[in-house]
C-alpha positions in Angstrom: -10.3 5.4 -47.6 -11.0 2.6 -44.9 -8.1 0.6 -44.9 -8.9 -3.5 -45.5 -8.9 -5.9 -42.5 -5.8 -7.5 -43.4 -3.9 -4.7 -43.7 -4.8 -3.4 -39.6 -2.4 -5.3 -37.4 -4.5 -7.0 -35.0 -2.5 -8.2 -32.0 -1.9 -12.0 -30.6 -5.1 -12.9 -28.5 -2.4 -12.7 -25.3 -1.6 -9.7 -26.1 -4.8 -8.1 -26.5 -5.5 -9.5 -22.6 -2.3 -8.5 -21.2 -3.2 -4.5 -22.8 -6.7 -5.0 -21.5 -5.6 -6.0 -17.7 -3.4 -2.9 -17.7 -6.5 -0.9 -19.0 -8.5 -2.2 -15.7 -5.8 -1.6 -13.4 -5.2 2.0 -14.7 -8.8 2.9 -14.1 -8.3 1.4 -10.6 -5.5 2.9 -9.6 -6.3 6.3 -10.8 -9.5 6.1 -8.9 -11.9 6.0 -11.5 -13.3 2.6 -9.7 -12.1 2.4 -5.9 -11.8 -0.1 -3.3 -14.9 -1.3 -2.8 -16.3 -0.4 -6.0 -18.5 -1.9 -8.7 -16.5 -2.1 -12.0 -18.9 -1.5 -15.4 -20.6 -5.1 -16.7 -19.1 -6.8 -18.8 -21.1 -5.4 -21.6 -19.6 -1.7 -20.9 -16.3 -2.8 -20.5 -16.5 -4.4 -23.7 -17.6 -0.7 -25.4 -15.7 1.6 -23.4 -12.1 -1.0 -23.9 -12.9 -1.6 -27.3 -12.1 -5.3 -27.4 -14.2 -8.5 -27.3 -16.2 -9.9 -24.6 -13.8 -13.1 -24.3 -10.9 -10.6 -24.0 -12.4 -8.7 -21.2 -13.4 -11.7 -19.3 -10.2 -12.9 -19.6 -8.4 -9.7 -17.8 -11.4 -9.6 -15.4 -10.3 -13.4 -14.3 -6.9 -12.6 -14.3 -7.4 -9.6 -11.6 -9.8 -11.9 -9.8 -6.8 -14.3 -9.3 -4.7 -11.7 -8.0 -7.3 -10.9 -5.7 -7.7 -7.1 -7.0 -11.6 -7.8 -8.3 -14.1 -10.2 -6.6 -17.1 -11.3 -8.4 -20.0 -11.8 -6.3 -23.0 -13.9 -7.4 -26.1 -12.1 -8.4 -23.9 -8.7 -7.7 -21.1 -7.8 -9.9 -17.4 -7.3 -10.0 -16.0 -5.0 -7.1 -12.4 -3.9 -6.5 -11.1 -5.7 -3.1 -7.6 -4.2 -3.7 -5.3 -1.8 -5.4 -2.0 -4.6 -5.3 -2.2 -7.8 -6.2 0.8 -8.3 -3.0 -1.9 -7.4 -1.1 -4.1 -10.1 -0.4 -0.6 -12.7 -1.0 0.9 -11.3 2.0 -2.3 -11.3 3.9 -2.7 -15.3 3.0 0.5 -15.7 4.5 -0.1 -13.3 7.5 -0.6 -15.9 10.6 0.4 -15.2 13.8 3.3 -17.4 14.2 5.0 -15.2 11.6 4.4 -11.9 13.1 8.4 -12.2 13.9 8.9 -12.0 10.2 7.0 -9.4 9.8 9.0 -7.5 12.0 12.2 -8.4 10.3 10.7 -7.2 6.9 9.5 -4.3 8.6 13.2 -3.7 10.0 14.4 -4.0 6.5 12.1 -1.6 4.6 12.0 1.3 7.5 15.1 1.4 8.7 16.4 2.4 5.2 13.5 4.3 4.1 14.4 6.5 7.5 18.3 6.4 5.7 17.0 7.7 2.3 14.6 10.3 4.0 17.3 12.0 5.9 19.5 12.2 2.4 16.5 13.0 0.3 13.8 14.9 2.4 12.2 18.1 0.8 10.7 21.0 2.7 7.8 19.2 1.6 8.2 16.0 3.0 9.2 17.6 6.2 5.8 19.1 6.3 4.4 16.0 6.1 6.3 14.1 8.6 5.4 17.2 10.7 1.4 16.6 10.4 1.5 13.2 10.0 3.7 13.1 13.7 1.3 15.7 15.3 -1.7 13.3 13.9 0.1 10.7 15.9 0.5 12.5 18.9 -3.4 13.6 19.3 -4.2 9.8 18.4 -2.5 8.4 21.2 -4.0 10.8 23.7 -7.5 10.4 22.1 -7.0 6.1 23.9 -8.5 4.8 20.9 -6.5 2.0 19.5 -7.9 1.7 15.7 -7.1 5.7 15.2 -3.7 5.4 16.9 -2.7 2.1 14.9 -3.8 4.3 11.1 -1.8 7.5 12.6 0.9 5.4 13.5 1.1 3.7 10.3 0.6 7.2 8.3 3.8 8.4 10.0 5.9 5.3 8.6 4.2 5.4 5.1 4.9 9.8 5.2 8.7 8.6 6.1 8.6 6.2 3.3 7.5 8.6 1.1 10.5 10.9 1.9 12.7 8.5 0.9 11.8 9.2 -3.1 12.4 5.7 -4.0 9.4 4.9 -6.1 9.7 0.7 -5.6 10.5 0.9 -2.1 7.3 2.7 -1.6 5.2 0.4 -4.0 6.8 -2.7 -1.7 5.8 -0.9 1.5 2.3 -0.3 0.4 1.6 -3.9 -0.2 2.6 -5.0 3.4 0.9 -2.2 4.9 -2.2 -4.6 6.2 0.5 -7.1 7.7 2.4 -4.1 9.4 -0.8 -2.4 10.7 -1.2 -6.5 12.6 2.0 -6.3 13.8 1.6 -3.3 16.1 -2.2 -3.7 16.8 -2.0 -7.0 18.1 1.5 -5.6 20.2 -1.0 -2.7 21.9 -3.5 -4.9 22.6 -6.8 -3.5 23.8 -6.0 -0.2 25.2 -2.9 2.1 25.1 -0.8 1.5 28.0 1.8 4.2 28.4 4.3 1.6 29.2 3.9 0.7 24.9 4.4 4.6 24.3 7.4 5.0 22.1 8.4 8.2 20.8 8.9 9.4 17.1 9.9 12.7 17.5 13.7 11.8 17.4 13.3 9.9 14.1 11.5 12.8 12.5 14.3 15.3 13.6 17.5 12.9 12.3 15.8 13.5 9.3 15.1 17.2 9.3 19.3 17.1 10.3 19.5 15.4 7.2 21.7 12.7 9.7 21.0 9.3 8.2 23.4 7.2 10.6 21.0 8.5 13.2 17.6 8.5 11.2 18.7 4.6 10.8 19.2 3.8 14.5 15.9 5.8 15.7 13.6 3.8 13.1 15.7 0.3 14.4 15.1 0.9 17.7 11.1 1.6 17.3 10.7 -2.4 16.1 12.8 -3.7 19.4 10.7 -1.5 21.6 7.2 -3.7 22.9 4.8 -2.0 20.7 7.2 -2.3 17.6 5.4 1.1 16.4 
């Protein structure tokens, strides 16, 4: 038997848009709609979320304030980022702050390389092996762009060694204002002069020696090319 309306809990109007937001940013985040994707119309999203139009375009302003969506006239909705501390930290990404950057940097990397040399798996090490390799061929390759992505691979694989789930969430969402921080310190080209190695940091943490991993990942953000 159906049951009647007033006996189906139907929940506050707030609520309904707060469970619909976290129904968008599931999708995105599992891939189902990527960075640069078109999300469905509004229509769709309204059939495949079950809830009413108002609701969905609701959520869908909500994640355009927090600078995950974009609407473009005449185009559609497309996903501009995965975080919404994304694009806050870009805002506030100038470059008379690029020193506090560094210091945030400093903060999350030196005990991520702590935590990775306590925590690392064979796993990880694999990783941290590739992702230093990667690093190596990109700085002999001269190009900047490829060296400053290896580069920042490395740090995010070190990160991710660390197991600390919110530590690497944090990290993620500063990653465009860390990738400034060493592109604008190499400049145009790769002097060797900015060369700095990671080699050490990698094998404190295959020693499982945290004291040491710490120093090595400190001393990378006092060298020139803080990389």
């Amino acid at each position: 038997m159906t049951p009647a309306v007033d006996s189906v809990a139907v929940p506050p109007r707030g609520h309904r848009v707060r469970q619909t937001i976290e129904q968008l940013r599931t999708r995105i985040l599992g891939g189902e709609w990527p960075v640069g994707a078109k999300i469905p119309t509004e229509p769709q999203l309204v059939a495949a979320l079950g809830v009413g139009r108002n609701t969905v375009r609701e959520a869908v302003r909500a994640l355009v304030h927090a600078g995950v969506l974009e609407c473009r006239q005449g185009s559609g909705t497309y996903v501009v980022s995965t975080d919404e501390l994304a694009p806050v930290v870009a805002r506030r990404l100038t470059d008379d702050r690029m020193a506090e950057v560094i210091e945030v940097r400093r903060a999350f990397e030196v005990e991520a390389a702590r935590l990775a040399a306590l925590r690392r798996t064979p796993e990880d090490l694999a990783a941290l092996d590739g992702a230093l390799a990667t690093r190596e061929a990109a700085w002999r390759s001269g190009r900047v762009g490829e060296f400053v992505e290896a580069d920042a691979a490395l740090h995010t694989a070190v990160v991710a060694a660390a197991h600390n789930g919110m530590l690497a969430e944090l990290y993620a969402s500063v990653g465009a204002a860390l990738r400034s921080t060493v592109a604008q310190a190499m400049g145009e080209t790769l002097e060797p002069e900015r060369y700095v190695d990671h080699g050490r940091l990698v094998e404190a943490i295959r020693d499982r020696d945290p004291a040491r991993a710490a120093i090595e990942a400190g001393a990378f953000l006092e060298a020139p090319s803080g990389a």
